[in-house]
N, C-alpha and C positions, 0 to 999 in steps of 0.2 A: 019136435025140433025146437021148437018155443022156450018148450019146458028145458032142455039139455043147455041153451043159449043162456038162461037165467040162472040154471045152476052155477055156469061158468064165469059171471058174474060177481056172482052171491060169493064166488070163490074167491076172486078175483081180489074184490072189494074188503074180503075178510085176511087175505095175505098181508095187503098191503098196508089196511091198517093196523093189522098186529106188528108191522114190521118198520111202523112210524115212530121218532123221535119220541120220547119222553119227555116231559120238565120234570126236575128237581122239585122234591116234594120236602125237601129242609129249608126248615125257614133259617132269615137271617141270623136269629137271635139262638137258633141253635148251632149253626157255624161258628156264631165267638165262642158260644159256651165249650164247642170241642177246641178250639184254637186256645182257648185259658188251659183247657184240660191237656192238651198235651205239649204246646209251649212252656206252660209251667210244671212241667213237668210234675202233673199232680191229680194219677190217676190208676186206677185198678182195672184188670181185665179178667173177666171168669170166661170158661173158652163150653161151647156146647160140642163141637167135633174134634176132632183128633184124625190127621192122613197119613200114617206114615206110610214108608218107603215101601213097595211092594216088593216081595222078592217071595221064592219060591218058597221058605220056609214061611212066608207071611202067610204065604196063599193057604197053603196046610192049615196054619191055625183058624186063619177067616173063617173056616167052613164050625167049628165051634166055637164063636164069638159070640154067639146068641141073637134074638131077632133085632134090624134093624142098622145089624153090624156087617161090615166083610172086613176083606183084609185093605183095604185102601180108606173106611171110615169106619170111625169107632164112635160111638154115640159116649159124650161125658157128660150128659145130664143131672144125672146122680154118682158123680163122682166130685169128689172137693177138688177144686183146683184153684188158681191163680198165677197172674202174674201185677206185684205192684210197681208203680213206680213213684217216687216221694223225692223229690230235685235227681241227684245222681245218682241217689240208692235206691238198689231195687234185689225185689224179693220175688222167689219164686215156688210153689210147688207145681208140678205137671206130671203126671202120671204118663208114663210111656208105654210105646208099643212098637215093638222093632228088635232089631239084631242087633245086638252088642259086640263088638268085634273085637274087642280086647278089654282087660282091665276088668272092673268090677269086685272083685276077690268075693268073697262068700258071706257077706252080711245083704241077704235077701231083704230086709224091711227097707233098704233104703234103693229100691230099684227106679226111682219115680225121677225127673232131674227137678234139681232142688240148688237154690246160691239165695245168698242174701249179704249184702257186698256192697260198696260202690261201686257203678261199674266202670270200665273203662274204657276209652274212645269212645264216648255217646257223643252221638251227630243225632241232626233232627233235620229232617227238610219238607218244604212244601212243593209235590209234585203239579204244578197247574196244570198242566195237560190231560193228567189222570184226575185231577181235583182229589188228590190224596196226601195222608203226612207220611211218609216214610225216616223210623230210628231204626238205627242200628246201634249195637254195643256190642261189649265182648263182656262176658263173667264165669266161674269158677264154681265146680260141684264146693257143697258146702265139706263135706267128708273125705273126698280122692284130689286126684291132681287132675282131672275132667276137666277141660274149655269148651266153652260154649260161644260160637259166634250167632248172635240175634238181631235178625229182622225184623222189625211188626211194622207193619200198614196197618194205618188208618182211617174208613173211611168217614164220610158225611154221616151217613146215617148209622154211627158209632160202630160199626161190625168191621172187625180186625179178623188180619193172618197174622200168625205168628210163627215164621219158620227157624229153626232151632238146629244147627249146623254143630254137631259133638267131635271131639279125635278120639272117643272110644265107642261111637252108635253110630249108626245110618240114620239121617237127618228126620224131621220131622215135622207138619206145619199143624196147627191149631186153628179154629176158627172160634173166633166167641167175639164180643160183647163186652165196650167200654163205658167205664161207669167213673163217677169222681170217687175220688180217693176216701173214705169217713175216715175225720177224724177221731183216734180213738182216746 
């Protein structure tokens, strides 16, 4: 009985402190260094996931996505990608995965969404609550008449979403990884 009382304990005690507050483990000096970086709008993001949109023909493919993959994450580790941003110009490759619901016409090498542009309506806000930056903008396939409305979060310890709203695909978010911009 001893023994069943101590486990329960042991149990007790392991719940609750797994389930205790955190502190922030970003120092100060790396909160300005993100606040220059994305105030100043002067920053790159290389993304390691990919979620698109699930639907039935996703699911289908998921299942030959290879290890590591299904149809709701895609590993882009060894895939080049980015997103830059340099004041209000900003450049993109992203390699997709989803439904195309229109548009496209039959030049397959450029299936990836891709703009390098000014962009337009860039907002930037600091969410306190979340202790996050959230931009939005709007931009332009570099080759079709494609709009792209963009969201990215930002957070402390530099790891972004980046969700990517098309009028010819089923939306899509990224996760990767904020870095400063090199100059080149």
């Amino acid at each position: 009985m001893k023994r069943f009382q101590f486990i329960r304990c042991l149990f007790v005690f392991i719940v609750v402190y797994g389930c205790g507050t955190t502190q922030s483990t970003v120092s100060d000096e790396d909160r300005k260094e993100l606040a220059n970086l994305v105030e100043e709008k002067k920053f790159r993001i290389e993304n390691d996931w990919a979620n698109p949109t699930v639907t039935n023909a996703m699911m289908q493919v998921g299942q030959i996505l290879g290890p590591q993959n299904n149809a709701s994450r895609i590993n882009l580790m060894s895939n080049p990608n980015f997103l830059e941003v340099d004041g209000d110009h900003v450049k993109a490759y992203l390699p997709y995965f989803g439904e195309r619901q229109m548009g496209g016409g039959y030049n397959t090498n450029e299936t990836g969404i891709k703009f390098d542009q000014v962009a337009e309506d860039m907002e930037i806000h600091y969410l306190e609550a979340k202790k996050k930056y959230k931009m939005t903008f709007k931009a332009n396939n570099t080759n079709s008449n494609e709009a792209y409305n963009i969201t990215l979060e930002v957070f402390f310890n530099k790891k972004t979403s980046l969700i990517i709203n098309s009028t010819e695909r089923n939306s899509i978010r990224y996760e990767g990884t904020l870095m400063p911009l090199s100059e080149n």
